[in-house]
C-alpha positions as CSV (number, residue, x, y, z in Angstrom):
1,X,0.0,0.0,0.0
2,X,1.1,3.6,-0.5
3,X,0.5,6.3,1.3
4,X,0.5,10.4,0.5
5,X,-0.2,12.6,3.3
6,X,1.0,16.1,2.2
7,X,0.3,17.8,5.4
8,X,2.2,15.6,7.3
9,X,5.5,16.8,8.1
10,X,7.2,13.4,6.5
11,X,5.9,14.6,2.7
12,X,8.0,17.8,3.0
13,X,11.4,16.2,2.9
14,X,10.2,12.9,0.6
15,X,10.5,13.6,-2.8
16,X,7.8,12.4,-5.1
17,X,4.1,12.0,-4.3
18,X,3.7,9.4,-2.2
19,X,4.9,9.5,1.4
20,X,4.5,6.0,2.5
21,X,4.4,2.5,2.0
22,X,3.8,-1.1,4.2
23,X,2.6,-3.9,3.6
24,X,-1.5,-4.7,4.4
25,X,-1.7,-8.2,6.0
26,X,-5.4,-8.8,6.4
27,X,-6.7,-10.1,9.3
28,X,-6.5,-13.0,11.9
29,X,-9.1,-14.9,9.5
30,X,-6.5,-14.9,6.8
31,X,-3.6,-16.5,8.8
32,X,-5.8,-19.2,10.5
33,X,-3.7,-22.4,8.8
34,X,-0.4,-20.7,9.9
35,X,1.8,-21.5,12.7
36,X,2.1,-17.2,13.5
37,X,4.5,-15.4,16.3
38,X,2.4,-14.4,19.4
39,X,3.3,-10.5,18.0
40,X,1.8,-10.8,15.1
41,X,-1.4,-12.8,15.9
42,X,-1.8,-9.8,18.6
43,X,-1.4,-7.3,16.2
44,X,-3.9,-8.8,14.1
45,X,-6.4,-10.4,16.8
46,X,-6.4,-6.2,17.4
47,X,-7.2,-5.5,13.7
48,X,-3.6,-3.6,12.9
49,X,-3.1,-5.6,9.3
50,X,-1.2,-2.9,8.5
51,X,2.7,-3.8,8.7
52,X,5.2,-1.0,8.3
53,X,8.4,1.1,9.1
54,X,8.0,4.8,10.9
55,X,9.4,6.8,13.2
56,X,7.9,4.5,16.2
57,X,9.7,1.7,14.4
58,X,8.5,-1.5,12.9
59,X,5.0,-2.1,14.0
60,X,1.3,-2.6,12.9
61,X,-1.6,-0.1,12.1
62,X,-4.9,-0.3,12.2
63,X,-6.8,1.0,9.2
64,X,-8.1,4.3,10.9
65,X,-4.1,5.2,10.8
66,X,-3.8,3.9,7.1
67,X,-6.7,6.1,6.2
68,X,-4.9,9.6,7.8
69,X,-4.2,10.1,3.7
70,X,-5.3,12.2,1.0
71,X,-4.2,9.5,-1.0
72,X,-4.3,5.5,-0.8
73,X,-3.0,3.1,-3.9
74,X,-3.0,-0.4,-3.5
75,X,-0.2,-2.8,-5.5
76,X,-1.1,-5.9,-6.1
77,X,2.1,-8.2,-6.8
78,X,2.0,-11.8,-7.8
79,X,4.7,-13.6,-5.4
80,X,5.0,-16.8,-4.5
81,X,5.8,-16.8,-0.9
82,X,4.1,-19.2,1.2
83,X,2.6,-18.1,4.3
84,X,4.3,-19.8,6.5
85,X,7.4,-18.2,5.0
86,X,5.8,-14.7,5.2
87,X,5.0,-15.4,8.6
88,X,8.9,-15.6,9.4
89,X,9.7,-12.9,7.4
90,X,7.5,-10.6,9.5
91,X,8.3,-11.7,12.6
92,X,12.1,-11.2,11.9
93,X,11.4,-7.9,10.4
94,X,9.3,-6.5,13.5
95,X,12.6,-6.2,15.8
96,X,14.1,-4.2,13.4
97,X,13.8,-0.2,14.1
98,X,13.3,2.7,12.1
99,X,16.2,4.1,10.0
100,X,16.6,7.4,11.0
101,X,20.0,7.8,8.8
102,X,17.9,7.0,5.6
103,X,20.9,4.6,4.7
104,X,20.0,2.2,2.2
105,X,22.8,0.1,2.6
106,X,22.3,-0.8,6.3
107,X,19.7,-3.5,6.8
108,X,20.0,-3.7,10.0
109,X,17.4,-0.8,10.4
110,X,14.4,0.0,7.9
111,X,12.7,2.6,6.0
112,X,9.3,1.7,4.9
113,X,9.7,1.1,1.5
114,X,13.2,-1.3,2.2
115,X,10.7,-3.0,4.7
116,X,8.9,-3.9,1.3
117,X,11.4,-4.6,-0.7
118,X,12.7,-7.2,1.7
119,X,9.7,-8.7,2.3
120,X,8.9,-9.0,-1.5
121,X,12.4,-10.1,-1.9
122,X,13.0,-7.6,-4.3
123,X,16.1,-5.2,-5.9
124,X,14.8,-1.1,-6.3
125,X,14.6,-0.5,-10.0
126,X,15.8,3.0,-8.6
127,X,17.4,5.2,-5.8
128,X,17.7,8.3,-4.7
129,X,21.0,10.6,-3.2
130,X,20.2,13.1,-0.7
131,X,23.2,14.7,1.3
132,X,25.0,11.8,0.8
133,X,22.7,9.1,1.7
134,X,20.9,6.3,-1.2
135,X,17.7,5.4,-0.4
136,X,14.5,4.2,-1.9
137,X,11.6,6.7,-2.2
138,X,8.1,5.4,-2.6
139,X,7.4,6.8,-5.5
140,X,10.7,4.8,-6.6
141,X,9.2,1.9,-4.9
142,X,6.0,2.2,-6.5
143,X,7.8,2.0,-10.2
144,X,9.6,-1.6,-9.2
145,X,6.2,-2.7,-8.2
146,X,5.2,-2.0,-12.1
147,X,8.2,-3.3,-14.0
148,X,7.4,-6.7,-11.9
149,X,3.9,-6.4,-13.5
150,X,1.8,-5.3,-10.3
151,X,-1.1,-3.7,-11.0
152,X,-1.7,-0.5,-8.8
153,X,-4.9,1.2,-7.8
154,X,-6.6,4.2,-6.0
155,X,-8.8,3.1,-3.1
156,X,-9.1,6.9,-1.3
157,X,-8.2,9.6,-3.6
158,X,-8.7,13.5,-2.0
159,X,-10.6,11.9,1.3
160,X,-11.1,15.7,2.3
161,X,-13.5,15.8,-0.9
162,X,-14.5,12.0,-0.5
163,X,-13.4,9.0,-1.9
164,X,-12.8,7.4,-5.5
165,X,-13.3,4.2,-4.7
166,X,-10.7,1.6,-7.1
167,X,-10.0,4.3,-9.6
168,X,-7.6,2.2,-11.8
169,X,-3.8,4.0,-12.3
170,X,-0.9,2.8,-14.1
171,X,-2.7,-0.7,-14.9
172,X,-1.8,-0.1,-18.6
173,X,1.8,1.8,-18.5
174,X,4.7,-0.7,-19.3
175,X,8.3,0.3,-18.9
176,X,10.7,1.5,-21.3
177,X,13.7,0.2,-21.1
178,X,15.7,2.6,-23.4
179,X,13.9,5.5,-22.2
180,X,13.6,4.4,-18.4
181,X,10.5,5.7,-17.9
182,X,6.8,4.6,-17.9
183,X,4.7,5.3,-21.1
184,X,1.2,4.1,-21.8
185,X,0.7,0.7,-23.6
């Protein structure tokens, strides 16, 4: 899921338009054949499906956080990860803190958008150098999502003027290659 929030003080210093990104994980109905880690069936038994890196570190949301955005797009990526593996995966990435250095080389701590690309298993198509440091935006995030064929789409769009519920985006841009860029199919 992506996330743009323009009057939250993140967006400022993040280029591109989207501000966010995690990973939504459903709910305790849609992990009942897995063996899960006590944290994770809390955070779902308490509805936070929502699994991402912020300032408070890695954690879960509910969706009334998710929803603080002018903006929500959903990627949908084909992958196949069993649960049980993505079960692991999330419990070894919920230790982890928030990277505060925006290092991109340092797994050791995560931005939200290296939390995804390490759960998806996944290289950045892009990066981006601020004051010395590489790091993946969501925007930049959002474009690996499409060269692996994801299709993307707007749940909330302007939730100030209400919502556009699953306006498609980007379902038909491909990427070009010599160009590197999106253009429309």
């Amino acid at each position: 899921m992506f996330l743009s929030a323009p009057y939250k003080g993140t967006s400022l210093f993040i280029p591109g338009h989207f501000s966010h990104a995690g990973i939504w994980l459903g709910d305790i109905d849609d992990w009942q054949e897995v063996e899960i880690a006590p944290r994770l069936r809390a955070a779902l038994l308490d509805r936070k499906g929502f699994f991402h890196a912020d300032r408070d570190g890695v954690r879960f949301s509910d969706i009334d956080e998710i929803l603080d955005a002018d903006h929500v797009t959903v990627a949908r990526v084909s992958m196949n990860l069993r649960p049980a593996d993505a079960a692991d995966k999330i419990s070894a990435m919920s230790v982890r803190d928030y990277d505060f250095n925006f290092d991109g080389t340092d797994s050791s701590e995560l931005l939200c958008t290296e939390l995804v690309l390490e759960f998806l298993g996944m290289d950045p198509a892009a990066t981006t150098r601020i004051l010395g440091r590489s790091f993946v935006t969501p925007d930049q995030l959002s474009q690996t999502l499409l060269m692996k064929e994801a299709y993307l789409f707007t749940i909330v769009d302007d939730i100030q003027n209400g919502p556009s519920a699953q306006t498609p985006i980007n379902q038909r841009q491909v990427w070009n290659q010599n160009h590197k860029e999106f253009v429309e199919q």
